[in-house]
C-alpha distance (Angstrom), angle and dihedral (degrees) to the residues before:
residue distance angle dihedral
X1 . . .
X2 4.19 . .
X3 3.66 114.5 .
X4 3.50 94.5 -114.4
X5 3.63 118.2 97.8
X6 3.43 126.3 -120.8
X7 3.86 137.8 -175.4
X8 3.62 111.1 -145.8
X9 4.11 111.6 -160.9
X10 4.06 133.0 -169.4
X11 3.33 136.8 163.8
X12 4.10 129.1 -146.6
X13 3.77 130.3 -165.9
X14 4.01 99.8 40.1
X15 3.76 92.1 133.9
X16 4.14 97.3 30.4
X17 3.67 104.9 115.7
X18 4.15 93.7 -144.9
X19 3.40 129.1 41.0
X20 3.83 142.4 42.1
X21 4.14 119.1 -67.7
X22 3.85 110.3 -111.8
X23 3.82 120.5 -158.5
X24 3.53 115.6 -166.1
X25 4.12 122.6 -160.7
X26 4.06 124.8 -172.7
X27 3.83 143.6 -176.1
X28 3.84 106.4 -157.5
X29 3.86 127.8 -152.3
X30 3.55 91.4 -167.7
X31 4.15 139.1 -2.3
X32 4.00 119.7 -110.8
X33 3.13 118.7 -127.5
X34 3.44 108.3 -110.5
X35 3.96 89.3 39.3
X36 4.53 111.3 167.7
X37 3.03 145.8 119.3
X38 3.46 125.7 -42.2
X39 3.94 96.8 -127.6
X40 3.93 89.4 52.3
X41 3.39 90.4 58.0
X42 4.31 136.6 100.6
X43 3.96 112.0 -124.3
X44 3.52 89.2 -118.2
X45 4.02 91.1 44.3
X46 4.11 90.6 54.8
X47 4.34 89.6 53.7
X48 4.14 87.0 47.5
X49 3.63 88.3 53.4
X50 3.89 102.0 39.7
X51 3.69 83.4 57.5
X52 3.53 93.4 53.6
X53 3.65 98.3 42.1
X54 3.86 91.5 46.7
X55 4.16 85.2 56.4
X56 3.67 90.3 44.0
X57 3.72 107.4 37.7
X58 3.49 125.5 86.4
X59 3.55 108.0 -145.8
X60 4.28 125.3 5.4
X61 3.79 120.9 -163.2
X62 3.94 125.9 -179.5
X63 3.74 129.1 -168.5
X64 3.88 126.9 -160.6
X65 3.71 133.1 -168.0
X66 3.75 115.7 177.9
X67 3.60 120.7 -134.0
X68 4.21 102.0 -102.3
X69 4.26 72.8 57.9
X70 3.90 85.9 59.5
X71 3.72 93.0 35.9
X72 3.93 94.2 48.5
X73 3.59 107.6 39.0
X74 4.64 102.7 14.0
X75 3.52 141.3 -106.1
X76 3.72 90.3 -80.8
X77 4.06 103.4 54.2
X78 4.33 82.0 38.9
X79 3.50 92.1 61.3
X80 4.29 98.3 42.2
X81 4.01 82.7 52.2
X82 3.51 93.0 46.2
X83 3.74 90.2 46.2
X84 3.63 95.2 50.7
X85 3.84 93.4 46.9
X86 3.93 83.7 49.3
X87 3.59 86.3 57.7
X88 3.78 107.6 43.0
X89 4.14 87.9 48.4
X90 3.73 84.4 63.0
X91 3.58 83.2 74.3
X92 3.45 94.0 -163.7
X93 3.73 127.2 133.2
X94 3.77 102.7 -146.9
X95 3.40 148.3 33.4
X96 3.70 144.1 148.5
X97 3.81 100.2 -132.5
X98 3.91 151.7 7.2
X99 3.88 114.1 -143.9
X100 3.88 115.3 -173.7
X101 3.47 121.4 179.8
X102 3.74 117.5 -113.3
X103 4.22 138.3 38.1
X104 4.05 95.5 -82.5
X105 4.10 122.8 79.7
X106 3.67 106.2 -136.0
X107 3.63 85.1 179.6
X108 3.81 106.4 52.6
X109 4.04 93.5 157.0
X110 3.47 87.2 56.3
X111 4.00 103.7 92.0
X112 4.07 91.5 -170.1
X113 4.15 98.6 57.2
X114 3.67 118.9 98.0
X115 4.02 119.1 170.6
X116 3.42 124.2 -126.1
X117 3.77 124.4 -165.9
X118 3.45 116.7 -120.3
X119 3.97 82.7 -0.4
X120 4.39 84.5 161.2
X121 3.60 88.2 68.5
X122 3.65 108.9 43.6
X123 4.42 104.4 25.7
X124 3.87 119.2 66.2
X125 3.76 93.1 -141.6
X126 3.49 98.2 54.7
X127 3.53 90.5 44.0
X128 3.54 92.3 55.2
X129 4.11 93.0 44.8
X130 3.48 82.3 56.5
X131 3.79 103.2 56.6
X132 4.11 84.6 36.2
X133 3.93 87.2 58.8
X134 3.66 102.5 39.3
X135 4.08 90.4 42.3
X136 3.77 91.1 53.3
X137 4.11 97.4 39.2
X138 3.68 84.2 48.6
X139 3.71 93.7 52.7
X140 3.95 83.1 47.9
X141 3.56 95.6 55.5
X142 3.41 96.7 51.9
X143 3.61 97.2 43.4
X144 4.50 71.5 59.8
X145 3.81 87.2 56.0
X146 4.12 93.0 77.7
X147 3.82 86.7 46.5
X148 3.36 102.5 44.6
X149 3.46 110.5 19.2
X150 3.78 104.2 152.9
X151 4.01 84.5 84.0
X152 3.93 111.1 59.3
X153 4.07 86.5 -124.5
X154 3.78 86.1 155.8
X155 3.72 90.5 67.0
X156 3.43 106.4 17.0
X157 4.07 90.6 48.0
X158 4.05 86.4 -150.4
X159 4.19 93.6 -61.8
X160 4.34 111.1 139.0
X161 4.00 85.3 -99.8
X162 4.01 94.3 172.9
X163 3.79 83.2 -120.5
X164 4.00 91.4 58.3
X165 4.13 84.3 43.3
X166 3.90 92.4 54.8
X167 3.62 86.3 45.8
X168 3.26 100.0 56.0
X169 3.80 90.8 45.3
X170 3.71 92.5 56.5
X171 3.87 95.6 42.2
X172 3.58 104.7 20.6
X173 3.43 129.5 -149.8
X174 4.16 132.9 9.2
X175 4.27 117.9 -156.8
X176 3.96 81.8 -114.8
X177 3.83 95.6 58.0
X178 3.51 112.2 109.4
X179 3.84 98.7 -126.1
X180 4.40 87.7 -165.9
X181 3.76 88.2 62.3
X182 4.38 120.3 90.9
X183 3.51 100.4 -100.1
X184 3.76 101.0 46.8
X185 3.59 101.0 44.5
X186 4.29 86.3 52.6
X187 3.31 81.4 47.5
X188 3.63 98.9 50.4
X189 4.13 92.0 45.0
């Protein structure tokens, strides 16, 4: 680990079709072994980790915008407010620098933020703001199962499985659809 401080930041859930958009952010003391990217990971993998990175890591922040944010305002101006919220539930008054994974700035106020393609696979932080998203949206979703259980969100996590797109077909819409995404709108015409 380098003595500077860095702020790794990822979001999960941009193309789930249900479901707010979480964006995690974390300082870490120290790197897990077993440290990648959230998508590479097991279920079971991502909750051994969390736990490790929430022991390790010295501040956590999570952002949420629901989806009638997405709907009303995009998937672009959803994930700069959940980036920002992210960042000010770090609650941390310094650091040296903001990675977030990708080519696009969400945070162009933000002097400190550079973006680094494919940042989840190669930077700690971001690696561990991914798990820390995915782990709590998951958690989310599942929570969404006992509401909503027509729709398999408890193993589908909100994603256009074709099981979740038959069941939305059959039973239509949920209040955590987002109605601006494909499916929904043919489904709404």
């Amino acid at each position: 680990m380098s003595s500077k401080i860095i702020v790794g930041i990822d979001e999960v859930s941009r193309g789930s079709l249900a479901g707010p958009l979480i964006v995690g952010a974390v300082i870490l003391n120290s790197v897990p072994k077993g440290l990648r990217d959230s998508k590479k990971l097991s279920f079971s993998m991502r909750l051994k980790l969390n736990k490790e990175i929430r022991e390790v890591a010295s501040a956590i922040g999570i952002g949420l915008v629901s989806n009638k944010f997405i709907d009303k305002f995009g998937l672009t101006q959803a994930i700069s407010v959940a980036m920002n919220q992210a960042l000010r539930n770090l609650k941390v008054d310094f650091y040296h620098q903001v990675i977030i994974d990708g080519n696009f700035n969400f945070l162009p106020d933000n002097k400190k933020v550079i973006t680094l393609i494919k940042a989840d696979d190669k930077i700690a932080e971001v690696m561990a703001a991914s798990i820390v998203a995915k782990v709590y949206r998951d958690s989310l979703m599942i929570k969404y199962a006992k509401i909503y259980p027509l729709y398999g969100f408890n193993q589908n996590f909100g994603y256009g499985t074709s099981a979740h797109l038959a069941a939305i077909n059959q039973y239509g819409i949920s209040k955590i659809h987002r109605l601006s995404f494909k499916p929904m709108k043919d489904y709404l015409n």
